[in-house]
C-alpha positions as CSV (number, residue, x, y, z in Angstrom):
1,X,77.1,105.2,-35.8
2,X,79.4,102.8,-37.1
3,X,78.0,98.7,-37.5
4,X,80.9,96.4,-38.2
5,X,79.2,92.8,-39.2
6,X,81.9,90.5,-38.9
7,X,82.6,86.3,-39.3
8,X,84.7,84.2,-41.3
9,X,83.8,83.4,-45.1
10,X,80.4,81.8,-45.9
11,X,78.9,83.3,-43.3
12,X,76.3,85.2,-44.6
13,X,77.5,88.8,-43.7
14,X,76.6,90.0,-47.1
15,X,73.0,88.7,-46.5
16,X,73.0,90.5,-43.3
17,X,74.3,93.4,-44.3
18,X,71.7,94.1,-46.6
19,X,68.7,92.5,-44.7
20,X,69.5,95.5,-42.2
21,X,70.2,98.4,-44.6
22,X,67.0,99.8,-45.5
23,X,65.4,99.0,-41.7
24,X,68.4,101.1,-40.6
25,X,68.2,104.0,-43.1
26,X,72.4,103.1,-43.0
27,X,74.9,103.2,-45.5
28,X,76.8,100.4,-46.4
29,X,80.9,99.6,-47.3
30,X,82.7,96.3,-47.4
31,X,86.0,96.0,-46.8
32,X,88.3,94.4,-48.5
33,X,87.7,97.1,-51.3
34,X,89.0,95.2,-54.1
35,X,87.7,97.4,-56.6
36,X,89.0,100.5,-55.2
37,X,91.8,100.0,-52.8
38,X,95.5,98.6,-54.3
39,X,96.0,97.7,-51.1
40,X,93.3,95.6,-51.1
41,X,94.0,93.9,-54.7
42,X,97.3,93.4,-53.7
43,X,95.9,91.2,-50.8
44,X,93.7,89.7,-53.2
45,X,96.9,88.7,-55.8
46,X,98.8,87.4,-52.6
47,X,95.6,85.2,-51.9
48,X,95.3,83.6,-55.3
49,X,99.0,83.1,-55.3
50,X,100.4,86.0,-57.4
51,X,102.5,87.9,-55.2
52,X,105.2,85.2,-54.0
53,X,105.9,84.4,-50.3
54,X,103.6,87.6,-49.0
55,X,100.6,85.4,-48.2
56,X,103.3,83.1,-45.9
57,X,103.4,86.2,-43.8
58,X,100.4,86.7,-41.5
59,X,101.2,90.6,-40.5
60,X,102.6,91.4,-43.6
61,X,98.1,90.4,-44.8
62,X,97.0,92.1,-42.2
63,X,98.8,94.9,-42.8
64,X,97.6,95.0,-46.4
65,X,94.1,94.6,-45.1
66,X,94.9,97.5,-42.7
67,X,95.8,100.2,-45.3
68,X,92.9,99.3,-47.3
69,X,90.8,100.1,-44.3
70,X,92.7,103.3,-43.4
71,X,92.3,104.7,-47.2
72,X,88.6,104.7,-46.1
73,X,89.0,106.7,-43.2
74,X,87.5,110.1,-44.5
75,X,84.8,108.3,-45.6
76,X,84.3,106.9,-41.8
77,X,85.3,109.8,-39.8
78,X,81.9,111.3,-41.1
79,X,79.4,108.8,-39.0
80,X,81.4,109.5,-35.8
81,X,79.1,111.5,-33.6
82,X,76.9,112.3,-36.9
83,X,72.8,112.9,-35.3
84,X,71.4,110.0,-37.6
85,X,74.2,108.7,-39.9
86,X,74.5,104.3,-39.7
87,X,77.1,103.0,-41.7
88,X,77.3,99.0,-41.8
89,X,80.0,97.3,-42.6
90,X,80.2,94.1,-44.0
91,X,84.2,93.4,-42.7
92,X,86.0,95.8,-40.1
93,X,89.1,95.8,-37.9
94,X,88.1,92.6,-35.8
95,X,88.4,90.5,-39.4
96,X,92.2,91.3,-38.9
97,X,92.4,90.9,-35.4
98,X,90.6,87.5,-35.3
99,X,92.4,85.8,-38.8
100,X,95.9,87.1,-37.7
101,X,95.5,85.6,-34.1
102,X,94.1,82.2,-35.4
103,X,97.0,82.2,-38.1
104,X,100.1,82.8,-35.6
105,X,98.4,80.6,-32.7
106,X,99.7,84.1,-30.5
107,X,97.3,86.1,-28.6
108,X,99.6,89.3,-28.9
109,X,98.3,89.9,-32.4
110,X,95.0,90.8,-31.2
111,X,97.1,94.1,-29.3
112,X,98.8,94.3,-32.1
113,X,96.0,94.5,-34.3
114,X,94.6,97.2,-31.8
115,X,97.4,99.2,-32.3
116,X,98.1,99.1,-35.7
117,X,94.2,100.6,-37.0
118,X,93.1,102.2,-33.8
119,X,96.3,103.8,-33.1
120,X,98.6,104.6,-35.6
121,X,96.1,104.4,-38.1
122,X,93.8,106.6,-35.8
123,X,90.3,104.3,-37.4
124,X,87.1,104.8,-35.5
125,X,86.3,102.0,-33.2
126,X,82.9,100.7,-34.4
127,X,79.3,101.4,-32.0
128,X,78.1,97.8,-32.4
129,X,80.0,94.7,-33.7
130,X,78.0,91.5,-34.8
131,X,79.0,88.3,-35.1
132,X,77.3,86.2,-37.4
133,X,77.0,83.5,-35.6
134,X,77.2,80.5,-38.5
135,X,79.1,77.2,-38.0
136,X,82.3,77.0,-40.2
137,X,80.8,73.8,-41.2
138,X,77.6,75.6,-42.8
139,X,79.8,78.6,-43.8
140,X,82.0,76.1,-45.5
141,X,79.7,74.4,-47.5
142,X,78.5,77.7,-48.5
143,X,81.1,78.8,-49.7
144,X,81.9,75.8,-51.9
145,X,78.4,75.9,-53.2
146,X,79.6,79.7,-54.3
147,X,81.9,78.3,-55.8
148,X,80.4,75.3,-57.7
149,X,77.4,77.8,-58.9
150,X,80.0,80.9,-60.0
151,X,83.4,80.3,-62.0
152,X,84.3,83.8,-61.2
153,X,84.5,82.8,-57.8
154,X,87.1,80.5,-57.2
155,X,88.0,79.8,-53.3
156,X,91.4,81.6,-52.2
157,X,93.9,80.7,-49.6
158,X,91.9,81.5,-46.5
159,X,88.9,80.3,-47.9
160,X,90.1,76.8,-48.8
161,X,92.1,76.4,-45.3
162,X,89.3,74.7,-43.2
163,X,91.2,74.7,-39.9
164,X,91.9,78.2,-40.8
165,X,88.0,79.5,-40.8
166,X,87.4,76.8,-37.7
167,X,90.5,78.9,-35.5
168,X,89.1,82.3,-37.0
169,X,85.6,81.1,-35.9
170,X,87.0,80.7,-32.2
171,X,89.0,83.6,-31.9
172,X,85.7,85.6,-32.5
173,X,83.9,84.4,-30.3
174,X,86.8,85.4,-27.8
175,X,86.5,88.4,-29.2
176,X,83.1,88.9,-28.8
177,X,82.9,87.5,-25.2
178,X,85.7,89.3,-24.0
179,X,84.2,92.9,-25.7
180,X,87.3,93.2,-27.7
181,X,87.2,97.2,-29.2
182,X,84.3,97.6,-27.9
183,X,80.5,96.1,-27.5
184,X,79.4,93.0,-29.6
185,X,76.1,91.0,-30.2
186,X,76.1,87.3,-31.7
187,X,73.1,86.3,-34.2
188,X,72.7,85.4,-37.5
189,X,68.7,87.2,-37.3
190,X,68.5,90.9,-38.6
191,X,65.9,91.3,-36.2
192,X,67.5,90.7,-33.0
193,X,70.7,93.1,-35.0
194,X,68.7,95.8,-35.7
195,X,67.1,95.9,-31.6
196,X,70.8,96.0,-31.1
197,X,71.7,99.2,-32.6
198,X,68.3,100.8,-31.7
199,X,69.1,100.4,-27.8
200,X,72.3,101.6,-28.6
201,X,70.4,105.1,-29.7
């Protein structure tokens, strides 16, 4: 099975993420794989303002984030239709679908999104997707408070645009109510995430 925890920054997807692990027996990735993927670093340059105009450009990001995912795709291909195998991910294809849409204000990026991982990059559509379900106003401050406490981790583009994380908030909660790639619970409780997957067994 494949568990994509999703939400915009500050919402505690990391906390989540692990809360669940060990209950879960699962496996555990986080995309964007900065330390791994140059797809993924280059994202990260364009985000902290080293690679030009390519941060202007909201498919030319996604796309970035895209290729990262898809240089993972061995690695997810073996928890499709594995007896057992739970991998959680803290970040999946809806992180794409939802910041593009809320960044070009046009609802045709969420099929484009669609297309671009689940079909011409052939990913695995997740089992379960969760939204962590945090106010950008509390993930907001959370973040800053990240910041404030950790001089290695310095807010980039997305994370410093509050309107951005407010539209990105609301475009997953269309995504989640409208069962975008597939089924999706909303909580911020590892409890109520973890009865979740277990029905889905």
């Amino acid at each position: 099975m494949i568990i994509a925890v999703e939400g915009i920054d500050g919402a505690g997807k990391n906390t989540l993420v692990s809360d669940i692990k060990d209950e879960l027996g699962a496996e555990t990735l986080a995309f964007p794989r900065y330390a791994e993927s140059i797809h993924a670093q280059l994202a990260q340059d364009a985000l902290h303002g080293r690679m030009g105009d390519l941060v202007d450009s909201a498919h030319g990001m996604a796309t970035m984030f895209a290729l990262d995912r898809a240089g993972a795709k061995p690695l997810l291909d073996v928890y499709v239709n594995a007896p057992g195998k739970i991998i959680v991910l803290d970040r999946y294809v809806a992180s794409n679908a939802a910041y593009t849409t809320a960044r070009t204000g046009d609802d045709a990026s969420l099929k484009w999104v669609y297309d671009l991982e689940f079909g011409r990059l052939a990913l695995p559509k997740p089992d379960l997707q969760v939204l962590v379900d945090t106010a950008p106003g509390e993930a907001d401050r959370r973040v800053r408070r990240r910041e404030e406490g950790d001089g290695s981790r310095v807010r980039d583009r997305y994370e410093r645009d509050a309107q951005l994380q407010e539209d990105t908030f609301s475009a997953y909660v269309r995504l989640a109510e409208e069962g975008w790639a597939g089924r999706w619970v909303r909580s911020t409780d590892a409890a109520a995430i973890i009865q979740a997957v277990e029905d889905l067994r």
